[in-house]
N, C-alpha and C positions, 0 to 999 in steps of 0.2 A: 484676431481678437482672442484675449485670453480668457480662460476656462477653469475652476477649476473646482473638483468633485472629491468624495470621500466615498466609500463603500466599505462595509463591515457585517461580519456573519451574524446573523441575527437570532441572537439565541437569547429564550424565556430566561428571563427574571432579570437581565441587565441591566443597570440603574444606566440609563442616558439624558445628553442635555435634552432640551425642551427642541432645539436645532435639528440633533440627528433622532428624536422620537418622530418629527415629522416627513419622513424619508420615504421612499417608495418601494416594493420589490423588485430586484433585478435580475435574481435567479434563485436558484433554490436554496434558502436560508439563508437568503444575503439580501442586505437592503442597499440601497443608494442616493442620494443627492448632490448636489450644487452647493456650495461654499460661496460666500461673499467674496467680492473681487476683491477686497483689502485683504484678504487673509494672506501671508507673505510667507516665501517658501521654510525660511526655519519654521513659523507657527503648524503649516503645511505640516512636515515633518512629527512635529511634538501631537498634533494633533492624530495623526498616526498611528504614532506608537501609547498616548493615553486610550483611543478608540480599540487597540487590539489588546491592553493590557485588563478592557471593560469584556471585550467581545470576542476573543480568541483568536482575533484576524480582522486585519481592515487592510485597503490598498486609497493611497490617494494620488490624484493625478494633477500633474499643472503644466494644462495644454496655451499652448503658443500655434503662430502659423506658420511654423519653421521645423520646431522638435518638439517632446512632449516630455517631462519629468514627471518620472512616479516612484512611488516608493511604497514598498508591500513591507506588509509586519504579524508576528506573532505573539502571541503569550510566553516569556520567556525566551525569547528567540531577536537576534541581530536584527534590526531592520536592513529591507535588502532596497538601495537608493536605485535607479533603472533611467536610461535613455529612451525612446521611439521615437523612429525616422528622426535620427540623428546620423548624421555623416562625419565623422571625426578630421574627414579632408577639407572639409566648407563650416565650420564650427560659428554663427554666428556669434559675434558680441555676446548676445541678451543669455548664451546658454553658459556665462563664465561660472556663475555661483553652480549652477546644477551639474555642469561637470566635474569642479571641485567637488562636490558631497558625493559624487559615485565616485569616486578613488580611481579612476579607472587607471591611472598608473604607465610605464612605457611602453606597455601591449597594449591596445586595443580588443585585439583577437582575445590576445588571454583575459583580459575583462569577461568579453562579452561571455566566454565559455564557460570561466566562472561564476556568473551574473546569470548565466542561461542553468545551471546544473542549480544553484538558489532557489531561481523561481520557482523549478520545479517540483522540490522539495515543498517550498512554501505554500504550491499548489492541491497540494493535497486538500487543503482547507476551502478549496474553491470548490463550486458545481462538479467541474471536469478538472482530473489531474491530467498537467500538460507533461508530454514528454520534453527532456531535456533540449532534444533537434530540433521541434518545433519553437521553442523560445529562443533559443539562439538564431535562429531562420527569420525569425519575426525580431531579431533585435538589428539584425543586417537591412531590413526595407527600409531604403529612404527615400523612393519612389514615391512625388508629393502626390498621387494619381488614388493612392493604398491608404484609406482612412488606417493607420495602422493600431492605433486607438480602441479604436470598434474591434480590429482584428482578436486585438489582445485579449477584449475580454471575453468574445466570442470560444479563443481557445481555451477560457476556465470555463464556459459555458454561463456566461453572464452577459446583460446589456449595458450598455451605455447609459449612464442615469439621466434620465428627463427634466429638463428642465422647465418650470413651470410655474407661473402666479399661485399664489398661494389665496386660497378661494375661506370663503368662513367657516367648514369643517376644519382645514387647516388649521386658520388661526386657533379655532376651539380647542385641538388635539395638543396644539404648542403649549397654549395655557394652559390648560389641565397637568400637562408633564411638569410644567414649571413649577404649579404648586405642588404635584406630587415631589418634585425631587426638594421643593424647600417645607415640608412635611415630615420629607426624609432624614433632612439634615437636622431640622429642629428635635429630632426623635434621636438623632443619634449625641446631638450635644445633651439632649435631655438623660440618657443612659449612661453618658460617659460622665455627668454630674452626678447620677444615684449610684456610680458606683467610690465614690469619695466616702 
């Protein structure tokens, strides 16, 4: 069954959808949730890289029950596209689009080293910065035994966002965002009128 989540550093004053306002904590100054299953891997992606250009870092995942595609991103920085428990010898069909968007090129190895020396960098923005050998180590498990998923974000020292019915505080917190963010927007068409 596929899966798939968003997670983004949560930091005071950043204007978000009504969606990611209703998100959970996952670790320290990071939130997370579940995505609608229509959300499709380029939206995946753009959705990404608009979340970290709001938030200074977001990571999304699109788990399968074969490999898992994620893609981490910063404020002014390359989005870095990523494999888990993926076996480049046994490449499912379903993984042709997400192996195209990581580039990984006629190395393998050198992907991964390069792809692992990224994350790490990237890492800094998470709970726990990972060392370069530990992501590269956890880009090599394709032992289907190794939720390698959970692995991942255990090593930025984050969880797995929960997924969960959305109860009537929820929906209240949704609405409320939604008006604040179309409040926001009515204010900002309104100011970019008085300045005519």
């Amino acid at each position: 069954m596929e899966k798939r989540w968003l997670a983004f550093r949560d930091l005071a004053g950043a204007s978000l959808s009504a969606s990611l306002s209703s998100t959970l904590p996952i670790g320290k100054g990071w939130r997370g949730g579940y995505l609608l299953p229509t959300v499709e891997l380029v939206a995946l992606d753009q959705l990404v890289r608009t979340t970290a250009d709001q938030c200074s870092a977001a990571l999304g995942v699109w788990r399968t029950d074969r490999f898992a595609y994620a893609i981490a991103a910063e404020r002014g920085h390359t989005e870095i596209p990523f494999l888990l428990g993926f076996d480049p010898a046994a490449a499912p069909p379903e993984a042709t689009d997400a192996i195209a968007r990581c580039s990984i090129g006629p190395s393998y190895a050198g992907w991964r080293q390069h792809t692992a020396q990224s994350l790490s960098a990237w890492s800094v923005q998470a709970p726990r910065t990972a060392d370069p050998l530990e992501v590269d180590a956890l880009l090599q498990v394709v032992d289907s035994d190794v939720d390698v998923v959970e692995t991942f974000c255990r090593l930025l020292g984050m969880a797995v966002p929960v997924a969960r019915a959305l109860d009537a505080a929820d929906q209240a917190a949704i609405a409320r965002a939604a008006l604040a963010l179309a409040a926001e927007r009515k204010r900002k068409r309104r100011s970019f009128e008085a300045t005519w």
